[in-house]
C-alpha positions in Angstrom: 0.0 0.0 0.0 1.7 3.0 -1.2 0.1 6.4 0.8 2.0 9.8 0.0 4.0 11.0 2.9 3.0 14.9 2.2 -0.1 16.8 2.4 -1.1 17.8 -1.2 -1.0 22.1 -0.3 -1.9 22.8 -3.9 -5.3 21.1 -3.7 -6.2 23.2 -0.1 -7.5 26.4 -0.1 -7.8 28.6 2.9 -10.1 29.2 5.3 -12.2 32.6 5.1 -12.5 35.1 7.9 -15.9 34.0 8.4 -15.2 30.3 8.6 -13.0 31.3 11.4 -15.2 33.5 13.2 -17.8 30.6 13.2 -14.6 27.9 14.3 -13.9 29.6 17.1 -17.7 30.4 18.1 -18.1 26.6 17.9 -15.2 26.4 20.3 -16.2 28.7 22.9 -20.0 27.0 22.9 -18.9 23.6 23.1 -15.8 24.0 25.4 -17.0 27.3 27.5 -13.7 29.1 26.4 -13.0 32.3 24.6 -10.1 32.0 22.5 -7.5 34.7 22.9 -7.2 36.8 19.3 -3.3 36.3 17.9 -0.8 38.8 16.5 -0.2 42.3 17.2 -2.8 44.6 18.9 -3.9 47.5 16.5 -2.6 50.9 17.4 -4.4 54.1 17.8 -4.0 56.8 14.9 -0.8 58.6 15.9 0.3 56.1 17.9 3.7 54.9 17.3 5.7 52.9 19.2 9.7 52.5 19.2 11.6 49.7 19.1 14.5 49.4 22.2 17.0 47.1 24.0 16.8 47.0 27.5 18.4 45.3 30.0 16.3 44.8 33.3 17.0 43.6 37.4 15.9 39.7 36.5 13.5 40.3 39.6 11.5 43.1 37.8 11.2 41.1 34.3 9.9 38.2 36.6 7.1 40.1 38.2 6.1 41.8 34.9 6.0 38.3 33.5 3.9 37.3 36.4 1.8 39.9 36.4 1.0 40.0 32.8 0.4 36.0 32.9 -2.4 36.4 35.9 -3.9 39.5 33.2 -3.6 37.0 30.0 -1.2 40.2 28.1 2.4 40.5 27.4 5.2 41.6 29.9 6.1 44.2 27.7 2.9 45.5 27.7 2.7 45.6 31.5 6.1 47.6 31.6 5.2 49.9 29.7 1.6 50.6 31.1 3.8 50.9 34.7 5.9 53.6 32.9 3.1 55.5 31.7 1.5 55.8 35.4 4.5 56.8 36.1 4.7 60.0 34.1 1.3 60.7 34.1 1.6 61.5 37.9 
């Protein structure tokens, strides 16, 4: 019995946005879970952010990573949210 070892890509197609929307409605129904959206959040008009390097106390990138783990976002996200209370004092 000879099978092929590959899956045959030019015979797919993809999956439209609103076959998604209903995948993951059929996800949350059935396992009572709200999927998390992927990839990077939008910005606001204006908004630009700048890449940096930054070196940090490994005790302060553990909390953030904590911290941003118990609120289901990114560390980064949580640093910078801390420096923006920060200056808006």
């Amino acid at each position: 019995m000879n099978q092929e070892s590959e899956f045959p890509f030019e015979k797919a197609r993809r999956v439209t946005p609103e076959e998604k929307q209903k995948f993951r409605s059929a996800i949350a129904d059935q396992f009572g879970i709200k999927l998390k959206k992927r990839g990077r959040p939008t910005k606001e008009e204006g908004e630009k952010y700048e890449p940096i390097s930054i070196r940090l106390h490994p005790k302060v990138l553990a909390w953030a990573k904590a911290e941003a783990n118990k609120r289901g976002i990114g560390y980064q996200t949580v640093i910078n949210e801390v420096l923006l209370a920060q200056i808006s004092q």
